[in-house]
DOSE-821270 format. One record per residue (C-alpha): residue number from 1; residue in one letter; x negated, y negated, z. Coordinates in nm, 3 decimals. Last residue first. Example, Ala and Ser with C-alpha at 12.3 -4.5 7.8 and 13.67 -1.06 7.14 Angstrom:
<atoms>
<atom 2,"S",<-1.367,0.106,0.714>>
<atom 1,"A",<-1.230,0.450,0.780>>
</atoms>
This chain:
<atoms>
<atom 426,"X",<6.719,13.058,-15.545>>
<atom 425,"X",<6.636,13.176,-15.876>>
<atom 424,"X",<6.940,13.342,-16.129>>
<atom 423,"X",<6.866,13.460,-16.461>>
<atom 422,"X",<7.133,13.426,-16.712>>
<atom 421,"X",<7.496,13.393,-16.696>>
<atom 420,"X",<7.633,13.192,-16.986>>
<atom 419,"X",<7.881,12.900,-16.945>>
<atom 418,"X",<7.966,12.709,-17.303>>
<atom 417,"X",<7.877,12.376,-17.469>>
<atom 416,"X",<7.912,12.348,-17.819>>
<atom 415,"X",<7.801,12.031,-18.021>>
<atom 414,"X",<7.886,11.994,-18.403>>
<atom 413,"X",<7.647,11.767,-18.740>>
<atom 412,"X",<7.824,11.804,-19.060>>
<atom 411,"X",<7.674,11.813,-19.384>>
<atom 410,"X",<7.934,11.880,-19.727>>
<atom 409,"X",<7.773,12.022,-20.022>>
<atom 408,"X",<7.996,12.094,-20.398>>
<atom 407,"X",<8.336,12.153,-20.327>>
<atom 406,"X",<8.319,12.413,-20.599>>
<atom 405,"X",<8.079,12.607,-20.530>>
<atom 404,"X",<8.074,12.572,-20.152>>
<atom 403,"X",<7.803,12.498,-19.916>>
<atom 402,"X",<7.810,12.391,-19.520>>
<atom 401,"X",<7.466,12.365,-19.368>>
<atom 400,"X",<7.586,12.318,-18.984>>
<atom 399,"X",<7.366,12.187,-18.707>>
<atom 398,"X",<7.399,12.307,-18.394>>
<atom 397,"X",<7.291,12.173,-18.047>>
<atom 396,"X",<7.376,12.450,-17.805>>
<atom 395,"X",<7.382,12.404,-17.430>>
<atom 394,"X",<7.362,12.695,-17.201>>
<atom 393,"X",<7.493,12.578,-16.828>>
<atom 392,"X",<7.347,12.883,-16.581>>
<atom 391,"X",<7.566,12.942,-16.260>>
<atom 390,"X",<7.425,12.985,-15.880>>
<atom 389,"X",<7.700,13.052,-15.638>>
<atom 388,"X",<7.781,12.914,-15.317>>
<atom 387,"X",<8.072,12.719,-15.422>>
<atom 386,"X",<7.845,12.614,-15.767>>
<atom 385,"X",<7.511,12.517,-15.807>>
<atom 384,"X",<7.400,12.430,-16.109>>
<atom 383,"X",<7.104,12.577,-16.319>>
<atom 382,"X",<7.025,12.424,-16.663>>
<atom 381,"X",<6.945,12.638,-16.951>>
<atom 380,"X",<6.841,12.507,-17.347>>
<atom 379,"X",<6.953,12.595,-17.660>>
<atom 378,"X",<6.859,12.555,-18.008>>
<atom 377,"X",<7.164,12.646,-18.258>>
<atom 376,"X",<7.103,12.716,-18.624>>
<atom 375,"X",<7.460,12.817,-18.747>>
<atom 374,"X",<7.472,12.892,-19.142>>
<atom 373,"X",<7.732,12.868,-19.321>>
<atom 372,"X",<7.814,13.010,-19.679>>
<atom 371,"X",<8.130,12.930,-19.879>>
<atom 370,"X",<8.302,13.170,-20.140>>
<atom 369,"X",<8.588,12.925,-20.279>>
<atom 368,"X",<8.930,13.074,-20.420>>
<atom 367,"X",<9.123,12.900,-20.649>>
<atom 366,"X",<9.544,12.853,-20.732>>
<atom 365,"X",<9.707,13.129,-20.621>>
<atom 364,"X",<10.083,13.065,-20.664>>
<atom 363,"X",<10.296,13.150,-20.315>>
<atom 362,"X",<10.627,13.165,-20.255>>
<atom 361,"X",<10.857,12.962,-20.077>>
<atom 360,"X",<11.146,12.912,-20.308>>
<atom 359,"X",<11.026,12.552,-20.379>>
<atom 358,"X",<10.665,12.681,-20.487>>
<atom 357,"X",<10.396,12.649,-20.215>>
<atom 356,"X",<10.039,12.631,-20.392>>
<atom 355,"X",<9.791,12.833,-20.315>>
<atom 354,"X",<9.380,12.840,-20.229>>
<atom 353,"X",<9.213,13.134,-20.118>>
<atom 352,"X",<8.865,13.050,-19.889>>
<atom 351,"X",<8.594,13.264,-19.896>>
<atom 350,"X",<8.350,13.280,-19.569>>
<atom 349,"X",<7.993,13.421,-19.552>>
<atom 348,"X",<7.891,13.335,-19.160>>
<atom 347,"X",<7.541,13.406,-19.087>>
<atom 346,"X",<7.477,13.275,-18.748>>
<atom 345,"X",<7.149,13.211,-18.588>>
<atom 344,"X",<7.041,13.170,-18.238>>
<atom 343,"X",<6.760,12.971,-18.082>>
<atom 342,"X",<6.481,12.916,-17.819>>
<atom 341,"X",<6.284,13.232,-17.923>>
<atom 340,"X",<6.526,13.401,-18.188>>
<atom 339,"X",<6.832,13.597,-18.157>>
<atom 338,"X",<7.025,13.636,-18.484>>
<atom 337,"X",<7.402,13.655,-18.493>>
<atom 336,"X",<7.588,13.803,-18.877>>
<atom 335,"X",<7.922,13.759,-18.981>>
<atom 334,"X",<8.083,14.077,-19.131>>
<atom 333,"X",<8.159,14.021,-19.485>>
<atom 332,"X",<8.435,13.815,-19.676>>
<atom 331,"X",<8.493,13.617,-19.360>>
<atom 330,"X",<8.839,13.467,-19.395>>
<atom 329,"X",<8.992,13.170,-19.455>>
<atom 328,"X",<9.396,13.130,-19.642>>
<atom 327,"X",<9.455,12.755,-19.731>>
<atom 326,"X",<9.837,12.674,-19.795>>
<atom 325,"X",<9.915,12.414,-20.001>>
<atom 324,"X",<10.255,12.175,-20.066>>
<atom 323,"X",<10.342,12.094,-20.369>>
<atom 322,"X",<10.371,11.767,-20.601>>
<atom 321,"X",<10.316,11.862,-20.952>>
<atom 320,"X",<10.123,12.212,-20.978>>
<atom 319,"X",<9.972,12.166,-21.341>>
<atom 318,"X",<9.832,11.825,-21.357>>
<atom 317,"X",<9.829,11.791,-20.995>>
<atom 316,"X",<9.596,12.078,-20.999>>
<atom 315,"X",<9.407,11.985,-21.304>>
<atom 314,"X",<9.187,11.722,-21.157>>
<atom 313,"X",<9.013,11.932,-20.878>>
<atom 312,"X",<8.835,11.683,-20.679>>
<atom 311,"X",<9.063,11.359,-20.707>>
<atom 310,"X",<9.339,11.571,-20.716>>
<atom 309,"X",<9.341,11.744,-20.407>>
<atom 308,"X",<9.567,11.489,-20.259>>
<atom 307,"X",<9.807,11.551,-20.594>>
<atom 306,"X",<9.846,11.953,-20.467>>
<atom 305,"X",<9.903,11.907,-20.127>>
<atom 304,"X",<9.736,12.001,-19.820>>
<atom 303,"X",<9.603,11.660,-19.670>>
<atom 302,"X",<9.334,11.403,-19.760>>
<atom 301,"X",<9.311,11.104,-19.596>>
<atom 300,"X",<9.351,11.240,-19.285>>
<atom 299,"X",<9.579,11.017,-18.995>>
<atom 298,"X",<9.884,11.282,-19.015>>
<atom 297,"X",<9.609,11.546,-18.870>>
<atom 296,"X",<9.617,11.847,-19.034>>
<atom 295,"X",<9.762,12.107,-18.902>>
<atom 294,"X",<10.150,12.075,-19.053>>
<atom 293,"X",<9.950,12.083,-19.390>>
<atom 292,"X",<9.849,12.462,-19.407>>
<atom 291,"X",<9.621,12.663,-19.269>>
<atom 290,"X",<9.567,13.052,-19.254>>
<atom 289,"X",<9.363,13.270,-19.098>>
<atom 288,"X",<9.104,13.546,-19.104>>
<atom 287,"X",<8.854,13.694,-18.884>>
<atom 286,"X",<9.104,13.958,-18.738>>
<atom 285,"X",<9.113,14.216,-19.005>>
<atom 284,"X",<9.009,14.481,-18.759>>
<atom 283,"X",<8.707,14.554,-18.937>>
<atom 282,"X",<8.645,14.153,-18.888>>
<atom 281,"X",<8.721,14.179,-18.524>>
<atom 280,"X",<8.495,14.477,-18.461>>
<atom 279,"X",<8.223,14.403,-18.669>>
<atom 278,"X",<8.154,14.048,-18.529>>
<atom 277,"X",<8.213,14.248,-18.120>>
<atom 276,"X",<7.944,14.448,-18.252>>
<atom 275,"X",<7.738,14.180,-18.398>>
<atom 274,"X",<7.720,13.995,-18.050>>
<atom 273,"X",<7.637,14.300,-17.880>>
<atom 272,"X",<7.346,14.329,-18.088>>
<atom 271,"X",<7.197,14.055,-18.100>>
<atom 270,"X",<7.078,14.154,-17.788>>
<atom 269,"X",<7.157,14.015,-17.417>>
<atom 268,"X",<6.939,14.090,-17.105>>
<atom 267,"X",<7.047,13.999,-16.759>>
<atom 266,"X",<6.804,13.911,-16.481>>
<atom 265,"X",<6.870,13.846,-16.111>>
<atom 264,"X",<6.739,13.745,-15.802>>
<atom 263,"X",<6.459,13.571,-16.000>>
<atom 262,"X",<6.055,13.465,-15.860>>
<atom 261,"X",<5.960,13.795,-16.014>>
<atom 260,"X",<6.088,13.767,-16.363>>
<atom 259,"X",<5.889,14.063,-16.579>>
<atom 258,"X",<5.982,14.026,-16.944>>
<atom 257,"X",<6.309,14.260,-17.061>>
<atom 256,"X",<6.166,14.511,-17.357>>
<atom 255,"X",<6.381,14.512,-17.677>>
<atom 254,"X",<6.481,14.804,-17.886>>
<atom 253,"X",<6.738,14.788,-18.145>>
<atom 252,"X",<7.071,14.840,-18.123>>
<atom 251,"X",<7.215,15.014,-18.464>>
<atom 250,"X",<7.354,14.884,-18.775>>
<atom 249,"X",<7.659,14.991,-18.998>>
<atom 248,"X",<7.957,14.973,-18.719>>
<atom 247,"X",<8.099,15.219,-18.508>>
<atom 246,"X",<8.417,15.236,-18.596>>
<atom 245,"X",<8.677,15.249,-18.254>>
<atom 244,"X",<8.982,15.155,-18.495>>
<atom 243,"X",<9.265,14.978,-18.351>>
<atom 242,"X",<9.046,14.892,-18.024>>
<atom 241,"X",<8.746,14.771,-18.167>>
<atom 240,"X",<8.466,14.816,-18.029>>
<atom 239,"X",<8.167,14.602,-17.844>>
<atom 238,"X",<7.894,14.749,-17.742>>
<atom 237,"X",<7.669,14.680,-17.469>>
<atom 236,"X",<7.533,15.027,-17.385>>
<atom 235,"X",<7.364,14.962,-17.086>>
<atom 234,"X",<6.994,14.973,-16.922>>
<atom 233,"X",<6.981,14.914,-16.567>>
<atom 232,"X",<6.647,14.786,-16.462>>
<atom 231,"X",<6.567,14.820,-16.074>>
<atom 230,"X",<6.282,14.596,-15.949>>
<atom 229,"X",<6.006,14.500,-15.763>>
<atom 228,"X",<5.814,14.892,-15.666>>
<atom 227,"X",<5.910,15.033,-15.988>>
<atom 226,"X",<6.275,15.151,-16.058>>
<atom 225,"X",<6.426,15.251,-16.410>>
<atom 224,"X",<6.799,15.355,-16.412>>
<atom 223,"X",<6.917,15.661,-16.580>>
<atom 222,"X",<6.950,15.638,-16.955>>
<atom 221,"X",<7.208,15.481,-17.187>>
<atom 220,"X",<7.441,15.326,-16.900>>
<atom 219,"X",<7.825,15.288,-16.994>>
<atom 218,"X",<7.899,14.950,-17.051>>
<atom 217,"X",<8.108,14.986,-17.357>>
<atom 216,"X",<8.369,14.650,-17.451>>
<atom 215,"X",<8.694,14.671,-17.552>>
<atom 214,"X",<8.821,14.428,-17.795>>
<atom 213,"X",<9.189,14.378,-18.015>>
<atom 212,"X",<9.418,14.310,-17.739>>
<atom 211,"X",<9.142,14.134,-17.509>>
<atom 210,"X",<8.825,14.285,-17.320>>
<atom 209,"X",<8.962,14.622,-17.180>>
<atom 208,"X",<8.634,14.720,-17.049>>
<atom 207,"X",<8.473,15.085,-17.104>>
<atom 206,"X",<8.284,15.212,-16.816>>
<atom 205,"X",<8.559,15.241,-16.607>>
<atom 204,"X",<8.469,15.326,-16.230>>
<atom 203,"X",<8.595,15.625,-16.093>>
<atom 202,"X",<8.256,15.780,-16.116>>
<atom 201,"X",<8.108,15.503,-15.909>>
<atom 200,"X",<8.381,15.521,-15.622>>
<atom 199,"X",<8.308,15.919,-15.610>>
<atom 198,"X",<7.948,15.875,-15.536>>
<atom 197,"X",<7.993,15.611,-15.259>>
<atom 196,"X",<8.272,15.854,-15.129>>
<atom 195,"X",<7.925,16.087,-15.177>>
<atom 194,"X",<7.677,15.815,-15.010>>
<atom 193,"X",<7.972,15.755,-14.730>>
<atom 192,"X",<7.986,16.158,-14.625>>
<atom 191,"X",<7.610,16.152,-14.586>>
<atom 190,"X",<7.548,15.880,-14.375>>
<atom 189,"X",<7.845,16.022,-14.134>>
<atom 188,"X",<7.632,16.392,-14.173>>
<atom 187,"X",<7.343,16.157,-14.087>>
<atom 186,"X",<7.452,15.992,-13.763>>
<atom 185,"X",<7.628,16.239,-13.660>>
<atom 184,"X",<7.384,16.473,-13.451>>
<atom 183,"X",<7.241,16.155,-13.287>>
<atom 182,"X",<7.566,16.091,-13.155>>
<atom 181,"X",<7.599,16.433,-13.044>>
<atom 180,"X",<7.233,16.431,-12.884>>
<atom 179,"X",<7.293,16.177,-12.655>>
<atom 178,"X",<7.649,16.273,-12.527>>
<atom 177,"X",<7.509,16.562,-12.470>>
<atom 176,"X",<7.239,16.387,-12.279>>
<atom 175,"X",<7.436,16.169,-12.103>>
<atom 174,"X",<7.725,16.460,-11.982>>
<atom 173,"X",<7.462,16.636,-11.795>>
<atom 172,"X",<7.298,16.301,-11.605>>
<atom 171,"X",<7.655,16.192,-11.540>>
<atom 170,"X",<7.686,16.485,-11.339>>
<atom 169,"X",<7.688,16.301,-11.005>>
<atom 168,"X",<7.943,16.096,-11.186>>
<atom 167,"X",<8.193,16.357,-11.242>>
<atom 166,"X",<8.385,16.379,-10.962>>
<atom 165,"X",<8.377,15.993,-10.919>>
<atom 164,"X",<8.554,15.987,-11.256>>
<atom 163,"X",<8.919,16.152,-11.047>>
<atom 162,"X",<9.135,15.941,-11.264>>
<atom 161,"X",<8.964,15.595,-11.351>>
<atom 160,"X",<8.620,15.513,-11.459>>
<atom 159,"X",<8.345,15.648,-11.624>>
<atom 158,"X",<7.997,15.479,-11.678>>
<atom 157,"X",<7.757,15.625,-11.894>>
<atom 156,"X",<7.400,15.501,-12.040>>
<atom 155,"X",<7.259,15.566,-12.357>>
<atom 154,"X",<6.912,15.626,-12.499>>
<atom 153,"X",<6.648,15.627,-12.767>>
<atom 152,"X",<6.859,15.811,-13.031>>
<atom 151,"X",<6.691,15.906,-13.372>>
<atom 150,"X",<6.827,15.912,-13.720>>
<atom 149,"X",<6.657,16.089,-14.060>>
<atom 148,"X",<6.789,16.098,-14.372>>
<atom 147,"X",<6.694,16.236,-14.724>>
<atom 146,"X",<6.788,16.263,-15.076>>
<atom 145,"X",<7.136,16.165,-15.063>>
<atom 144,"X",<7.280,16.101,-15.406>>
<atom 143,"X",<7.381,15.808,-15.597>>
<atom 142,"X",<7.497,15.803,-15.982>>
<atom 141,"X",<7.559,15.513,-16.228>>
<atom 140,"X",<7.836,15.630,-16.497>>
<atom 139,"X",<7.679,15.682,-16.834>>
<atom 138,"X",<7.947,15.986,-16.909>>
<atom 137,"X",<7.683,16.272,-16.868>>
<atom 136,"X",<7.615,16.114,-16.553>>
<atom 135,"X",<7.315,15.820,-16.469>>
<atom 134,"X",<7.079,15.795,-16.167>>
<atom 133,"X",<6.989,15.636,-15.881>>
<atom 132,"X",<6.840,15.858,-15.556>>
<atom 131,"X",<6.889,15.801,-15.206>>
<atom 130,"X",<6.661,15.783,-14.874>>
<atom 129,"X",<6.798,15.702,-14.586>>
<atom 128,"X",<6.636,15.601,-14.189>>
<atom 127,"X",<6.811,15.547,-13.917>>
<atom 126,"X",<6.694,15.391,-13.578>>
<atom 125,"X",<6.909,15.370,-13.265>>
<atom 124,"X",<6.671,15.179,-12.996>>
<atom 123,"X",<6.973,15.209,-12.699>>
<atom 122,"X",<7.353,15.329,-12.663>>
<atom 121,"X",<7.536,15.170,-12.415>>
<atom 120,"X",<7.883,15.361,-12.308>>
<atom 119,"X",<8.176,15.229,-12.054>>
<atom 118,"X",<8.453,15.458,-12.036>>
<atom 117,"X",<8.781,15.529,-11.928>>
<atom 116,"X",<9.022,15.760,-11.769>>
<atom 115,"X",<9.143,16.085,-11.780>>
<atom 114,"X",<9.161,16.407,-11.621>>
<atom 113,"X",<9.307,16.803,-11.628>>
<atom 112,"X",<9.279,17.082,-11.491>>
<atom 111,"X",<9.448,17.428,-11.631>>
<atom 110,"X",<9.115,17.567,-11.748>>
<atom 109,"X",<8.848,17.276,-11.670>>
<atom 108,"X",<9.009,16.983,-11.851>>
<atom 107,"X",<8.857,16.624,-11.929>>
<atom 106,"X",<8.944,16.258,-12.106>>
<atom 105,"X",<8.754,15.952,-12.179>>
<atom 104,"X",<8.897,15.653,-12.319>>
<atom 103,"X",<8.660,15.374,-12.494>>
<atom 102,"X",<8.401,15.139,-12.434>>
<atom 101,"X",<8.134,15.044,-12.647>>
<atom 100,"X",<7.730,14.899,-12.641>>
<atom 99,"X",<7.552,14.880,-12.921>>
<atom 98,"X",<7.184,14.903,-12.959>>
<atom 97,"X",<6.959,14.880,-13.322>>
<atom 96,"X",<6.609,14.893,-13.229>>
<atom 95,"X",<6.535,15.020,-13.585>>
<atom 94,"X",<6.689,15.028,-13.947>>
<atom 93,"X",<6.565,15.170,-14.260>>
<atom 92,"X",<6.661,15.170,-14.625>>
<atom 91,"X",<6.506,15.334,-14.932>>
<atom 90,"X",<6.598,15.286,-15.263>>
<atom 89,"X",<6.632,15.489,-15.551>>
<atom 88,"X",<6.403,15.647,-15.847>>
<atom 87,"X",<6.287,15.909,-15.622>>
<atom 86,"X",<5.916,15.864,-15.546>>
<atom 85,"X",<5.966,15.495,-15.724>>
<atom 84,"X",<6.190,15.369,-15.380>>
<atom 83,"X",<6.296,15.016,-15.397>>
<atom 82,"X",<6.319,14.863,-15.077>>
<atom 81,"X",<6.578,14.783,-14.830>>
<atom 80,"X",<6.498,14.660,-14.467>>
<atom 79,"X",<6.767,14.591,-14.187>>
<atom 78,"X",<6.809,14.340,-14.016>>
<atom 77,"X",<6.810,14.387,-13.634>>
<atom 76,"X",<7.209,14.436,-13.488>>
<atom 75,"X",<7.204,14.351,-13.118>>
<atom 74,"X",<7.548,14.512,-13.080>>
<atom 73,"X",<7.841,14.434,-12.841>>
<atom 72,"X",<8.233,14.527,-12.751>>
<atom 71,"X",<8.262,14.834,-13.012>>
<atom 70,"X",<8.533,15.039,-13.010>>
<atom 69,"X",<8.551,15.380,-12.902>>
<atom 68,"X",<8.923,15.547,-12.883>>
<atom 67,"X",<8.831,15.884,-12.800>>
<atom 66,"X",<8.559,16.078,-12.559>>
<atom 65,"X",<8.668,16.382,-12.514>>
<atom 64,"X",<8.545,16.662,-12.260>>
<atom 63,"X",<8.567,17.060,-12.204>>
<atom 62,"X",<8.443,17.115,-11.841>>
<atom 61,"X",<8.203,17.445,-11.844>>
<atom 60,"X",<7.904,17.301,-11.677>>
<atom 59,"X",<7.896,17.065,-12.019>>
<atom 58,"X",<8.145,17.110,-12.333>>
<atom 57,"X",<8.197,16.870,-12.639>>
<atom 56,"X",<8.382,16.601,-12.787>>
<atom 55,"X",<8.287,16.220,-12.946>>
<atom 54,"X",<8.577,16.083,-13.112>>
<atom 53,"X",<8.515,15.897,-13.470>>
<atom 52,"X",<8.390,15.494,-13.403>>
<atom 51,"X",<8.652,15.265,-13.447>>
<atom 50,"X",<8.545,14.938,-13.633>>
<atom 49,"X",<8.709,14.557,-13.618>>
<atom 48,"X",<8.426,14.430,-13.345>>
<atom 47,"X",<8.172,14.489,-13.616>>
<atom 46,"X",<8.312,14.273,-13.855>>
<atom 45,"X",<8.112,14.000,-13.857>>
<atom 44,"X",<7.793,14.213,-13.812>>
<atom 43,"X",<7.856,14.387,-14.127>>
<atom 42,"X",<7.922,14.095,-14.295>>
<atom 41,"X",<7.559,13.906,-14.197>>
<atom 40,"X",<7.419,14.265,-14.297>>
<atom 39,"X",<7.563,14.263,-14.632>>
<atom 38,"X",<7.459,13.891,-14.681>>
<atom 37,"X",<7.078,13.991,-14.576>>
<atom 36,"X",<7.045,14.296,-14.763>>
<atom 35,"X",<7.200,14.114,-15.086>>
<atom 34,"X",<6.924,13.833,-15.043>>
<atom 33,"X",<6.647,14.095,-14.985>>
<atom 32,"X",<6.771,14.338,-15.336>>
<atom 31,"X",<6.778,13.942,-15.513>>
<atom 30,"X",<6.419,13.853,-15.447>>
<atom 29,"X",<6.326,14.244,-15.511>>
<atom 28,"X",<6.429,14.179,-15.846>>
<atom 27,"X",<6.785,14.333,-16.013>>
<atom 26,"X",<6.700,14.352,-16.400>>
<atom 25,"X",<7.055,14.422,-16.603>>
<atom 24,"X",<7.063,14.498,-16.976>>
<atom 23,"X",<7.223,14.484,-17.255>>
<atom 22,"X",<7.190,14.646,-17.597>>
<atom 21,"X",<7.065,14.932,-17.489>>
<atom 20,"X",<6.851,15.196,-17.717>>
<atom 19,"X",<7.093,15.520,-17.741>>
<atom 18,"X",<6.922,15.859,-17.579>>
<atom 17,"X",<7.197,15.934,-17.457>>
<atom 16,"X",<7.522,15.749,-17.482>>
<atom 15,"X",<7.908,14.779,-16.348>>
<atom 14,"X",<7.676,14.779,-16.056>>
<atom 13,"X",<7.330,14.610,-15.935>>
<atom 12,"X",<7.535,14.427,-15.703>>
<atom 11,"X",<7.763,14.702,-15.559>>
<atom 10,"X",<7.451,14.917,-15.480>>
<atom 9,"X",<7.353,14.656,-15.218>>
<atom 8,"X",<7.710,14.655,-15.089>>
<atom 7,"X",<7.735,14.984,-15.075>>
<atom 6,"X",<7.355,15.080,-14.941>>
<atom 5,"X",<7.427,14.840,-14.626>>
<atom 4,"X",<7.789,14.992,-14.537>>
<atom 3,"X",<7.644,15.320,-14.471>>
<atom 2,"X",<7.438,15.141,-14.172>>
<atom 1,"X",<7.767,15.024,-14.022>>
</atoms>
């Protein structure tokens, strides 16, 4: 049960040295509490699912086995989590914990043997675990045991069946054996969990399969930073692309996350992840495409033929009669984010190739237009509640400054509205 805790707490703050990280991940002391207190509400749901292992040992020279123990009750205290500077972890305790369970018990003396069952309450259990964060040599988030400690107040024994009144003059014998196995376990079971714990986090992919042409890096760039409110997790953040992994021609540069005290949760975001995933689709060739007249709308007074585009380029329908166009776009260099305070800007440099559809189906180049834009969101958060979860709304209000040499200047005026998870306050 107590294992449990650390998983799900460690499950939250989840997901290159010497690299400065592009993204990162602030869990608060506000959010460590509110994960302690959902993993210990499951916990205690499911309590009446677990088998505990067999308990087995010897006293006055009768072999016993106590199998089969399920728990029927448990005054489960909440437990306490906190983060742990000494060892860069966390630290959890629990006290007064009692459960009682019954099970099967079993005996043999030599050639003797007996059976029956049991009734077993086990008093004022306290546990205490100590466990250290860090990172692999792949970036993987690491936990090890540092220390644990577990105490036993009491337990009382009833047997029944077979020949149990035998034994219950010796009940006294068998209860503090009993005692001091339990107690025994306690920590070797703690133990065993942190390293399947271990081996769960190293399985983990650190490198997310995004789309068909994206994968995204998340491995950690240094081991975790803890003070006495938080745990920072610094990651990579770095978007590749698939066909050709390149890294591109700028590097992450550092940024410090502010202190957010009164948040569960904190994430970080760069500029540049955003130019990563840029460089990978455009040195991918993705950031291209082409148009043509079937997608414009029928109701547009200009479409993509040669005598529409008259009025602005006079010689086409002087030269190319009646013909259909096709419009190939592309970025001609990588296209640029910049995160400022309250906004982000986009550097887009675009080119445009004109040409004209001859009856055979090929293709006459006609022009080609370099175009600049330039996004300059401002954005705001709003929180909304959502089926028990807490999701940030991030609205951008963009104006476009759309040049071209030899369109001339065209304004436009766009709204985009997305979902972006940002700090969360409850």
């Amino acid at each position: 049960m107590f294992q449990l805790i650390i998983i799900v707490v460690l499950t939250i703050v989840s997901c290159t040295t010497g690299e400065n990280p592009a993204f990162q991940v602030t869990l608060n002391n506000k959010g460590l509490q509110y994960g302690k207190h959902v993993a210990a509400g499951w916990i205690q749901d499911r309590l009446g699912l677990i088998t505990l292992p067999d308990i087995s040992g010897e006293a006055l020279l009768v072999h016993y086995t106590l199998s089969g123990i399920k728990i029927t009750k448990c005054d489960f205290p909440e437990p306490s989590v906190e983060f742990y500077q000494n060892v860069t972890g966390l630290k959890s305790s629990i006290t007064g914990l009692s459960i009682a369970v019954n099970g099967s018990w079993a005996t043999h003396l030599g050639v003797i043997h007996d059976g029956g069952t049991f009734d077993l309450a086990v008093f004022n259990v306290g546990v205490t675990s100590v466990v250290k964060l860090g990172k692999d040599s792949n970036g993987h988030l690491s936990v090890t045991n540092v220390n644990c400690d577990a105490k036993v107040g009491d337990v009382q024994m009833n047997f029944y069946g077979g020949q149990s009144w035998i034994f219950k003059p010796f009940l006294k014998y068998y209860k503090g054996h009993v005692l001091a196995a339990i107690q025994a376990n306690i920590c070797p079971n703690v133990e065993d969990f942190i390293v399947k714990v271990e081996s769960h986090l190293q399985a983990l992919n650190v490198s997310i399969i995004v789309d068909s042409f994206l994968s995204l890096d998340l491995n950690l760039t240094s081991s975790p930073v803890i003070d006495s409110t938080s745990l920072n997790l610094p990651l990579k953040g770095q978007f590749y692309s698939i066909k050709t992994h390149k890294e591109p021609p700028f590097v992450a540069q550092p940024f410090t996350m502010p202190k957010q005290t009164d948040y569960m949760l904190s994430i970080g975001l760069s500029d540049f992840t955003a130019n990563s995933a840029s460089y990978a689709y455009y040195s991918d060739g993705q950031l291209m495409m082409y148009i043509d007249d079937k997608m414009i709308p029928p109701a547009s007074p200009v479409h993509l033929n040669t005598s529409s585009m008259g009025p602005y380029i006079p010689q086409l329908p002087q030269m190319f009669p009646n013909l259909l166009m096709k419009l190939l776009v592309y970025a001609r260099n990588c296209p640029m984010f910049s995160f400022q305070p309250g906004a982000v800007k986009l550097g887009l440099p675009l080119a445009i190739k004109a040409f004209a559809i001859q009856p055979n189906t090929s293709l006459t180049p006609l022009f080609k237009l370099h175009v600049v834009r330039v996004f300059s969101p401002k954005c705001f958060f709003t929180f909304v509640p959502y089926k028990k979860s807490i999701k940030a709304h991030a609205v951008f209000t963009q104006a476009d400054n759309y040049s071209s040499r030899c369109l001339g200047k065209i304004n436009s005026g766009r709204r985009m509205d997305f979902n972006f998870i940002t700090a969360v306050k409850i």
